[in-house]
BAZA-169068 format. One record per residue (C-alpha): residue in three letters; chain; x, y, z. Coordinates in steps of 0.1 Angstrom, whole numbers, plus 2048, in hexadecimal, padded with zeros to 3 digits. Layout:
BEGIN
R   rest   kette    xx    yy    zz
R    Ala       A     X     Y     Z
...
END
This chain:
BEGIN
R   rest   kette    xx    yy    zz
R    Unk       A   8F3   835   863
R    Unk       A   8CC   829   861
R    Unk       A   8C5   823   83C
R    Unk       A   8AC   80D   835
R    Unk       A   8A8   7FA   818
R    Unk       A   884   7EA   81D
R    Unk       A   868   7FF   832
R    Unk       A   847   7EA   836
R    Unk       A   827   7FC   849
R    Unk       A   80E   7E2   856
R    Unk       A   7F0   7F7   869
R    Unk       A   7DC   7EB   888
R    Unk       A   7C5   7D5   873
R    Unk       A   7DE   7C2   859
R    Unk       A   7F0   7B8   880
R    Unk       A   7D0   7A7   885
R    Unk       A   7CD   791   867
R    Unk       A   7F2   78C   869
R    Unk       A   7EE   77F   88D
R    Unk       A   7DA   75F   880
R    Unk       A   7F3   752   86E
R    Unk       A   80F   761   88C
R    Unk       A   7FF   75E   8AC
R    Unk       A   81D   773   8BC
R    Unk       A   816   792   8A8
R    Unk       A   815   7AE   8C5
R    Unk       A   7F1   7C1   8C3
R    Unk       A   7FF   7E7   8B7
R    Unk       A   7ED   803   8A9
R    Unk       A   808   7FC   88E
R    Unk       A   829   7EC   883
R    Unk       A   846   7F5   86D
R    Unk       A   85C   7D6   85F
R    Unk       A   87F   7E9   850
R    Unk       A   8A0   7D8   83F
R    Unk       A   8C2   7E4   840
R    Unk       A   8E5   7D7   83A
R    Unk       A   8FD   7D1   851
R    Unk       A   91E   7BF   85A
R    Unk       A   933   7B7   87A
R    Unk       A   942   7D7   87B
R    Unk       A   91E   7E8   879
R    Unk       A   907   7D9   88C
R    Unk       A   90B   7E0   8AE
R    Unk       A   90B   808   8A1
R    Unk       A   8EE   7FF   88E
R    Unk       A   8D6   7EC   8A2
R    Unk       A   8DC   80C   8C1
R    Unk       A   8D7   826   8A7
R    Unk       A   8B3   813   89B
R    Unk       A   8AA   80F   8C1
R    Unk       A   8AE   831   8CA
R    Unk       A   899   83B   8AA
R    Unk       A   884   820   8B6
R    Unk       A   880   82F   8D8
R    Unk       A   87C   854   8D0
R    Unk       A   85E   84C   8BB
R    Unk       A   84C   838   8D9
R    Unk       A   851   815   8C7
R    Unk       A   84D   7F8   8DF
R    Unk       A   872   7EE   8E0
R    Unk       A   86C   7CB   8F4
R    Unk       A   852   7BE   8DB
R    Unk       A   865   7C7   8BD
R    Unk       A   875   7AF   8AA
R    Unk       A   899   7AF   89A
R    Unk       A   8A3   794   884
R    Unk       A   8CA   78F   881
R    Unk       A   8CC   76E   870
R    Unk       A   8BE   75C   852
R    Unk       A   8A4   749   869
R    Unk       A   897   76A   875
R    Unk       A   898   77B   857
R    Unk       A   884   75F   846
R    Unk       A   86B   75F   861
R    Unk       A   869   788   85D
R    Unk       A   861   77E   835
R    Unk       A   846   765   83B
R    Unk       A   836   781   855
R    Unk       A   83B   79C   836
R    Unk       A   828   783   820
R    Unk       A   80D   777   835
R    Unk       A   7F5   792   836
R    Unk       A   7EE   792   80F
R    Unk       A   7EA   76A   814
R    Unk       A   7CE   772   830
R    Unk       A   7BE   78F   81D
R    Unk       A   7BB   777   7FF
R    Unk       A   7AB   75A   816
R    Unk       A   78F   775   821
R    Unk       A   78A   780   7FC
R    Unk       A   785   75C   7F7
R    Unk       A   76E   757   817
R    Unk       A   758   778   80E
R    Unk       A   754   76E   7E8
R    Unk       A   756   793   7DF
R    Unk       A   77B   7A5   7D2
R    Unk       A   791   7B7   7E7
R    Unk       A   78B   7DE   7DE
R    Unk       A   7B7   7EE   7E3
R    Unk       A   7C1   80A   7E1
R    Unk       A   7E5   811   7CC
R    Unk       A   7E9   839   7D5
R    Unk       A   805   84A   7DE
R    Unk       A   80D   86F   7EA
R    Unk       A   82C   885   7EF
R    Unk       A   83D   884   814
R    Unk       A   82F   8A0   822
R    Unk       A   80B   89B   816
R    Unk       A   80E   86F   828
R    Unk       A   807   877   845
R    Unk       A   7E2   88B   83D
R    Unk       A   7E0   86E   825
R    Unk       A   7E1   851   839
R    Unk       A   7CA   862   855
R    Unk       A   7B0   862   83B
R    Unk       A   7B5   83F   830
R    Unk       A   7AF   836   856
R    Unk       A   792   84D   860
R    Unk       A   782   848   83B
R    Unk       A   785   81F   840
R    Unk       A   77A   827   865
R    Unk       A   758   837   860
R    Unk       A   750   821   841
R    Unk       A   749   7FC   856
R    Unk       A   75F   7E8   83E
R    Unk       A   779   7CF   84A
R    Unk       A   79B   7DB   83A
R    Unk       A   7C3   7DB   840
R    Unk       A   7DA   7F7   836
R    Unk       A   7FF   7EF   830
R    Unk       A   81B   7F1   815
R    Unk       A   838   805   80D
R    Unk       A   839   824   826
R    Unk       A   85D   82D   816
R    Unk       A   851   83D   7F7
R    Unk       A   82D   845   80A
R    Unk       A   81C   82E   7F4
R    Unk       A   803   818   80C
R    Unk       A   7E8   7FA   801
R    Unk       A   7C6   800   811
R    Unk       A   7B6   7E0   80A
R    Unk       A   791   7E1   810
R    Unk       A   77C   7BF   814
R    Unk       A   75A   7BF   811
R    Unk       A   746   7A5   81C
R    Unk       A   726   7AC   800
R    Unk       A   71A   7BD   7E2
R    Unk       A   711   7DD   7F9
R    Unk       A   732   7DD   807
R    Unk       A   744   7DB   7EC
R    Unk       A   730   7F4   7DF
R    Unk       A   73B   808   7F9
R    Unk       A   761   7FE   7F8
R    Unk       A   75D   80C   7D1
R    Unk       A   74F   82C   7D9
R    Unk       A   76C   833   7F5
R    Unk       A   785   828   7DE
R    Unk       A   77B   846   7C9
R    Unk       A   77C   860   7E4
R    Unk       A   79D   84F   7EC
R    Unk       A   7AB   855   7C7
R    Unk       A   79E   87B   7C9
R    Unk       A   7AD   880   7EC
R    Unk       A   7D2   872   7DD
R    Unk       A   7D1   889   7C3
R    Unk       A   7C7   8A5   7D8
R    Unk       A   7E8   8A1   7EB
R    Unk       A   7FC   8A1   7CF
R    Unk       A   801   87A   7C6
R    Unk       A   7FA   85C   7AF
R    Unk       A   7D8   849   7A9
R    Unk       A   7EF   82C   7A8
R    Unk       A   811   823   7B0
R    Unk       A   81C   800   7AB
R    Unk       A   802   7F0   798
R    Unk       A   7FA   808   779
R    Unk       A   7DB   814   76A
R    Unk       A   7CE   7F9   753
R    Unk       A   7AB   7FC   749
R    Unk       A   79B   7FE   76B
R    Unk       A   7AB   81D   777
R    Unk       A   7AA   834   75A
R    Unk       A   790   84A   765
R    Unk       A   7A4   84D   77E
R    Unk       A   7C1   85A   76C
R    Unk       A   7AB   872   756
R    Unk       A   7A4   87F   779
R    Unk       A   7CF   884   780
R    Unk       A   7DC   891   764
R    Unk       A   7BD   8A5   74D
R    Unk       A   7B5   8A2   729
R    Unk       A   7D3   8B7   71F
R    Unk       A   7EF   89B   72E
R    Unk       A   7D7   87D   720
R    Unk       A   7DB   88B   703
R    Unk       A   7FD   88F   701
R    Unk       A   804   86C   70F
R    Unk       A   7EA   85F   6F1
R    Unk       A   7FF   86E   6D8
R    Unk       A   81C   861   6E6
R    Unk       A   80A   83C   6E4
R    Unk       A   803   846   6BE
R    Unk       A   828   84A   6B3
R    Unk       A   830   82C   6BD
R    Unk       A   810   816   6BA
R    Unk       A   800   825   69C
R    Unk       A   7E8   80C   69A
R    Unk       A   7DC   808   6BA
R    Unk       A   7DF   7E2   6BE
R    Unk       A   7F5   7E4   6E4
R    Unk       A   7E3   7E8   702
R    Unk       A   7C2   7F2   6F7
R    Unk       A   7AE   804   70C
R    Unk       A   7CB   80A   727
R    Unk       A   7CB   825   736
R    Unk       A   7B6   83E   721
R    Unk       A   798   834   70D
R    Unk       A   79D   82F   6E6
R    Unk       A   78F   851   6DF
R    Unk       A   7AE   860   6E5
R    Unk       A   7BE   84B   6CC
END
């Protein structure tokens, strides 16, 4: 039975930077990198039932890659991890931050989502990579500007990125949490009448407002 317990979506782009550091990356308009469990009993059942899903969903079967023993699966880890190594070195290279995205949206809405991260990142000129955890729909769109102008830019689409997730149903941000930099953003989720309630929550148990201050709403509602 396919179950996995990892799903990984890299797009056409984050293949590309990944490909400096592993030559042998196939050029794709996309990839998928997936874990499951298995055992001696399983895997031949297993690895048939992923290759048929494989196959009915047009993957290239003969430049996929299956890893089966720790040397693979280390090698499948160190591909995982390069692309946020090589998006870091051209942060670092470009002198300007890396503008990413931390939305998410219900299933039926990802698909719509993700063909407006692509056509939005398209049109705009900027140098990005899309990729993260496709299993809970809940994709990085890391934008890298090369300038002030562009990341500029790279601000101003992150905005219509947050209004398009919210649209659709989802989150302004998934993994990383609100903080201070993404509380208008929140405002712009949930209304006045939830901030409130979550304030007064805060005010129970922090009556004097000494934890966190300034995460998530602004002081006034305190």
């Amino acid at each position: 039975m396919i179950d996995a317990s990892l799903l990984e979506y890299f797009d056409e782009q984050a293949l590309k930077f990944i490909s400096e550091k592993f030559p042998e990356t196939p050029a794709a308009s996309g990839a998928i990198l997936f874990e499951q469990e298995m055992n001696g009993e399983n895997e031949d059942a297993l690895l048939a039932s992923w290759n048929d899903l494989l196959e009915k969903h047009n993957a290239n079967i003969e430049r996929s890659w299956f890893a089966t023993n720790d040397q693979d699966r280390e090698k499948m880890r160190a591909f995982r991890h390069s692309l946020p190594v090589s998006v870091n070195e051209r942060v670092v290279k470009n002198k300007q931050k890396k503008i990413g995205t931390d939305m998410a949206v219900p299933d039926e809405n990802f698909p719509a989502f993700l063909r407006y991260y692509k056509e939005t990142l398209d049109a705009s000129g900027l140098e990005y990579v899309i990729f993260g955890h496709i299993g809970d729909c809940h994709l990085h769109a890391n934008m890298l500007p090369k300038d002030d102008a562009e990341a500029e830019k790279a601000r101003h689409i992150y905005g219509r990125c947050v209004a398009q997730a919210i649209m659709l149903g989802g989150t302004v941000s998934a993994e990383h949490g609100i903080g201070k930099l993404k509380r208008k953003y929140l405002s712009a989720m949930m209304g006045e009448r939830y901030l409130n309630e979550m304030a007064e929550i805060k005010r129970a148990f922090d009556p004097k407002g000494i934890l966190g201050r300034g995460n998530m709403f602004d002081e006034s509602y305190l």
